[in-house]
C-alpha positions as CSV (number, residue, x, y, z in Angstrom):
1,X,25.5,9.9,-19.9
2,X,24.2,12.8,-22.1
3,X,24.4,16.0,-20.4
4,X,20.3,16.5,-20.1
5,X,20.3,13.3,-18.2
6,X,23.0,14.6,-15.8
7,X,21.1,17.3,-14.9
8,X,17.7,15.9,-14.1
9,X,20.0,13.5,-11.4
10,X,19.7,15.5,-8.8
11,X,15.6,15.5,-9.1
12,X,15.5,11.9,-9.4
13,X,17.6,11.6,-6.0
14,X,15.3,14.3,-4.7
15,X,12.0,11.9,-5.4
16,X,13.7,8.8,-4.1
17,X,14.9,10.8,-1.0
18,X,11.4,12.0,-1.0
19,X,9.4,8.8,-1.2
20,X,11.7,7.1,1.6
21,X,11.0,10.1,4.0
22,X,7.1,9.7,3.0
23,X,7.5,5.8,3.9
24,X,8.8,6.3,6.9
25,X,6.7,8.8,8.1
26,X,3.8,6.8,6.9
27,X,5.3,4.0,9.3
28,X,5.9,6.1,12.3
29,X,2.2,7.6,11.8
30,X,0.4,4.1,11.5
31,X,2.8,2.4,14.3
32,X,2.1,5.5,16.6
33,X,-1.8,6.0,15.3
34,X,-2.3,2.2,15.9
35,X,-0.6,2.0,20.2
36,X,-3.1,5.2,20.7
37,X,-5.4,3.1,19.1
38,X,-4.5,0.0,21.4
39,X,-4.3,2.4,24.3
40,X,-8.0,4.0,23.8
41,X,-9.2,0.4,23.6
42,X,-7.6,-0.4,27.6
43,X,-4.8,-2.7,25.3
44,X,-1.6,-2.1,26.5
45,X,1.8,-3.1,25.8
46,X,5.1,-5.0,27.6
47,X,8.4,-5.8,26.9
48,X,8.7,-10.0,27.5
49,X,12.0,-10.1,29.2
50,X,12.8,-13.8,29.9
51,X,11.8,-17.1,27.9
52,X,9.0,-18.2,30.0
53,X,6.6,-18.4,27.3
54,X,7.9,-19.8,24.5
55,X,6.8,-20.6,21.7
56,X,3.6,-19.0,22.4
57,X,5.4,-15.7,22.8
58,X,9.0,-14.9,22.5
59,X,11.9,-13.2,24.6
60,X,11.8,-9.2,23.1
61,X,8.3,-9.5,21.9
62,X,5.7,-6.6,23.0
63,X,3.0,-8.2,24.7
64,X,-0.5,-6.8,24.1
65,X,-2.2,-7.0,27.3
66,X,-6.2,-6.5,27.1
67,X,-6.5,-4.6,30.7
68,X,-10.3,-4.6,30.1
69,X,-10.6,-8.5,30.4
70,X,-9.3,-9.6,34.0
71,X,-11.8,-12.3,34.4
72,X,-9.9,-15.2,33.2
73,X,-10.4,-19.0,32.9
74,X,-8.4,-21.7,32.3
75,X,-5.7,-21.6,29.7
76,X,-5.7,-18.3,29.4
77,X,-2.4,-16.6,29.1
78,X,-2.8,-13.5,32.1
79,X,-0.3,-10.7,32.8
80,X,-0.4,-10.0,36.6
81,X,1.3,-8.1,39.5
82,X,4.2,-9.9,41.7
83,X,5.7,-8.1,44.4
84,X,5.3,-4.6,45.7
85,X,6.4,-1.0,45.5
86,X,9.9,-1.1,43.1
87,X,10.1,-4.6,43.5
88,X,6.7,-5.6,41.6
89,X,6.8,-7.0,38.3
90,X,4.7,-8.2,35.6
91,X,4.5,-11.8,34.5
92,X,3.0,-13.0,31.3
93,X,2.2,-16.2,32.1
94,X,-0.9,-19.1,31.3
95,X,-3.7,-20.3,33.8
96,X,-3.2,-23.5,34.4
97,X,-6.1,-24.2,37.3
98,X,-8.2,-22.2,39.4
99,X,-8.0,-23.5,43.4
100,X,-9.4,-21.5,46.5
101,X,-6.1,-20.2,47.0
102,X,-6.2,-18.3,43.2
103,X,-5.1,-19.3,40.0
104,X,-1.7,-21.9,39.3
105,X,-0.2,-20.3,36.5
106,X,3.1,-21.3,34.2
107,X,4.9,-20.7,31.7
108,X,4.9,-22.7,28.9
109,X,8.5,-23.3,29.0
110,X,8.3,-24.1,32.5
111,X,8.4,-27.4,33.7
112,X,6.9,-26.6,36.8
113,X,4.3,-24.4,37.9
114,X,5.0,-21.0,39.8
115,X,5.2,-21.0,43.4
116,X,2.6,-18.7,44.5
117,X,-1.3,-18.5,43.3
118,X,-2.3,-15.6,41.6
119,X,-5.6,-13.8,43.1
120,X,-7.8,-12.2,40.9
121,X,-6.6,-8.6,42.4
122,X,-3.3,-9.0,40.8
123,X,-4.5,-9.8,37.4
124,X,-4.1,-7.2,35.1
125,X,-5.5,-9.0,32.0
126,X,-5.4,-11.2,29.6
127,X,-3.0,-11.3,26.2
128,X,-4.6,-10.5,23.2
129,X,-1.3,-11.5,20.9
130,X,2.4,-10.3,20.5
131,X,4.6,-8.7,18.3
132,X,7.7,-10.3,17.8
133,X,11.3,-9.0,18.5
134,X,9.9,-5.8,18.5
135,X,10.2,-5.0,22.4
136,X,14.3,-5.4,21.6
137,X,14.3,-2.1,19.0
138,X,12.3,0.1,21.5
139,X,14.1,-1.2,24.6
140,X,17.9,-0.8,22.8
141,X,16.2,2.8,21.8
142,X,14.7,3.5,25.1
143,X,11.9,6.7,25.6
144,X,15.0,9.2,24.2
145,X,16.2,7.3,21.5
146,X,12.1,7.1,20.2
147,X,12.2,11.1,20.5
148,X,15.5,11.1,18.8
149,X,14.1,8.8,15.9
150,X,10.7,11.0,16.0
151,X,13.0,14.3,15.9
152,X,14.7,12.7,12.9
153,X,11.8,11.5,10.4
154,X,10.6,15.0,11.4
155,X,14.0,16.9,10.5
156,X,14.2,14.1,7.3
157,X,10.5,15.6,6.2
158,X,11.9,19.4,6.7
159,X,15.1,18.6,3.9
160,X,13.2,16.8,1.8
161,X,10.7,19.5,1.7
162,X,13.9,22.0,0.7
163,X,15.0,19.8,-1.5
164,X,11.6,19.5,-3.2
165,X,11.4,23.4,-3.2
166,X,15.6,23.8,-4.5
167,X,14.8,21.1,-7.7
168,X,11.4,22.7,-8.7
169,X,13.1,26.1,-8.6
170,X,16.1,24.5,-11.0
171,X,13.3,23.2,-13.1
172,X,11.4,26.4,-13.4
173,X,15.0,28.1,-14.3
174,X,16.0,25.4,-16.9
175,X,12.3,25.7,-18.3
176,X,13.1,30.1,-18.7
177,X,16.2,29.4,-20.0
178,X,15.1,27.2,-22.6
179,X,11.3,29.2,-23.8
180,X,12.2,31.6,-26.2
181,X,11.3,35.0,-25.8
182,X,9.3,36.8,-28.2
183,X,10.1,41.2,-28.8
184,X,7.3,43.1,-29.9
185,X,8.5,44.9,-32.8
186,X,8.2,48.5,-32.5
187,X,6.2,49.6,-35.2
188,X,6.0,53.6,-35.1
């Protein structure tokens, strides 16, 4: 390697690092941007825990649960409320009848229906689509581990800003260095 292109290495790592930290910012802001988004629009989103619904929608996929449509017909797949206080959960699960006693859901990887009818109190709405094996990356992270990742695009952003600042100084000395300078001749 010829000794110019040694020293503009260190600028060309300083774009690559730069676009990466761009990207990934980028990604954080349109992942973030688009939940709020969800959120504004009464979507919101669950973990899938078990099996229950597969294929349809798969163990560690985020469900996206339309909260503004709770009136629900038949093969509709519903998230509702079971239990109370810290016992209640929320099942993802498809309408399989309506009776007087509520709706008979299951899940498509059920073989039976569940035991108890779901009334149209513990319907929380209906799912809008799924994104898969996503739930498993924020559930490993948890809420701290998504700070930590925020805290660390945001701390990426703050070097490659220094580094952007250290080359263009570099380039700025290199470009002195090699100018020539021009004397004005005294002429008395």
């Amino acid at each position: 390697m010829k000794r110019k292109d040694r020293s503009r290495t260190p600028e060309l790592l300083a774009r690559i690092f730069e676009a990466l930290v761009v990207t990934a910012t980028a990604l954080l802001i349109v992942l973030a941007g688009g939940i709020l988004l969800l959120h504004l629009f009464g979507v919101q989103t669950y973990i899938v825990m078990s099996g229950s619904m597969e294929p349809e929608i798969h163990t560690g996929a985020i469900a996206l649960i339309d909260t503004t449509d709770r009136y629900v017909t038949t093969g509709d797949i519903v998230a509702y409320r079971m239990g109370e206080g810290d016992d209640e959960i929320l099942i993802t699960h498809r309408i399989m009848e309506r009776t007087e006693e509520g709706f008979i859901t299951k899940g498509d990887a059920n073989e039976s229906p569940d035991d108890k009818a779901v009334s149209q109190d513990q319907i929380v709405g209906t799912c809008i689509g799924s994104v898969p094996k996503a739930g498993f990356a924020i559930d490993t992270l948890g809420k701290r581990g998504l700070v930590g990742v925020v805290l660390w695009i945001t701390s990426l952003n703050i070097l490659s800003s220094l580094l952007r600042d250290i080359t263009s100084r570099r380039r700025y000395r290199r470009k002195r260095q090699n100018t020539p300078t021009y004397r004005r001749r005294n002429t008395r």
